[in-house]
C-alpha positions in Angstrom: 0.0 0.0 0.0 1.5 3.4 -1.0 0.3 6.7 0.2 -0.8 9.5 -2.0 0.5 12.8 -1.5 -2.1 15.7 -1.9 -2.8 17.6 -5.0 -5.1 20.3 -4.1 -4.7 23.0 -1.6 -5.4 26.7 -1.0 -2.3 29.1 -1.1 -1.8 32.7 -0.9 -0.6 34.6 -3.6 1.9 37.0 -1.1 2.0 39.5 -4.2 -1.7 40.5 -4.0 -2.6 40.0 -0.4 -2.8 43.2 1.9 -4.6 42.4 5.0 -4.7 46.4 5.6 -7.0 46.7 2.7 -9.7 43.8 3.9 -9.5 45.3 7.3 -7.8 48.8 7.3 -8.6 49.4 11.1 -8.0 45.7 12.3 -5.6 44.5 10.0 -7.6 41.1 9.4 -7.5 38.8 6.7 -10.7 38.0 5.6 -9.8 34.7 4.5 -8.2 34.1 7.6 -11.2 34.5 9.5 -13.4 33.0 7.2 -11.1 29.5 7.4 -13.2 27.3 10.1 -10.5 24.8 10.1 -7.9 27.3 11.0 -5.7 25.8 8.6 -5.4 29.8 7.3 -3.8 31.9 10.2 -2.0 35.2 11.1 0.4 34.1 12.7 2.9 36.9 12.5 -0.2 39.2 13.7 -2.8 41.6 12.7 -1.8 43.7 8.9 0.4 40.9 7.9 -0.3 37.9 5.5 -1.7 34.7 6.6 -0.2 31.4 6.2 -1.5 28.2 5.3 -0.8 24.9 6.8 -1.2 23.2 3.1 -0.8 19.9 4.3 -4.2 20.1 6.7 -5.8 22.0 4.3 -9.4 19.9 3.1 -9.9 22.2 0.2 -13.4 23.7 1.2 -12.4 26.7 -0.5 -14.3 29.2 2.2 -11.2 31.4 2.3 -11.1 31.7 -1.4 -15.0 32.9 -1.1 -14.0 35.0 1.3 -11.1 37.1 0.4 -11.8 40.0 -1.5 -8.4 40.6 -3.1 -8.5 37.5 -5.3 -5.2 36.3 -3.6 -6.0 33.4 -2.4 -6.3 30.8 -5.5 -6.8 26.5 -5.8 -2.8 25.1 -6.0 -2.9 21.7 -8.2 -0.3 19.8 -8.0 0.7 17.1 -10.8 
């Protein structure tokens, strides 16, 4: 039995993203908050770009819905 690695993930595209824009008096990413899993998270703090954890990410796509920048996008992986 072999294991399959994943092929489909959210990921942030760090040119685009500007949490100050989503939230210019909080700093929150939108897509952060929107992630239910919290596999999207500031970690580095309010006005700076999330991270995601691809490898728990289960590809509901909420934080793509929810980011109003566009800079959050599907990553395929062949």
């Amino acid at each position: 039995m072999s294991l399959q690695s994943k092929k489909t993930f959210a990921m942030v595209m760090y040119d685009i993203c500007r949490p100050d824009l989503c939230s210019p008096d909080e700093g929150k990413c939108a897509a952060a908050a929107a992630c239910t899993h919290k596999v999207m998270q500031q970690i580095d703090g309010a006005f700076e770009p999330p991270v995601i954890f691809q490898d728990r990410c289960l590809a509901c796509w909420d934080c793509i819905e929810a980011c109003p920048l566009d800079a959050v996008a599907v990553k395929k992986i062949s």
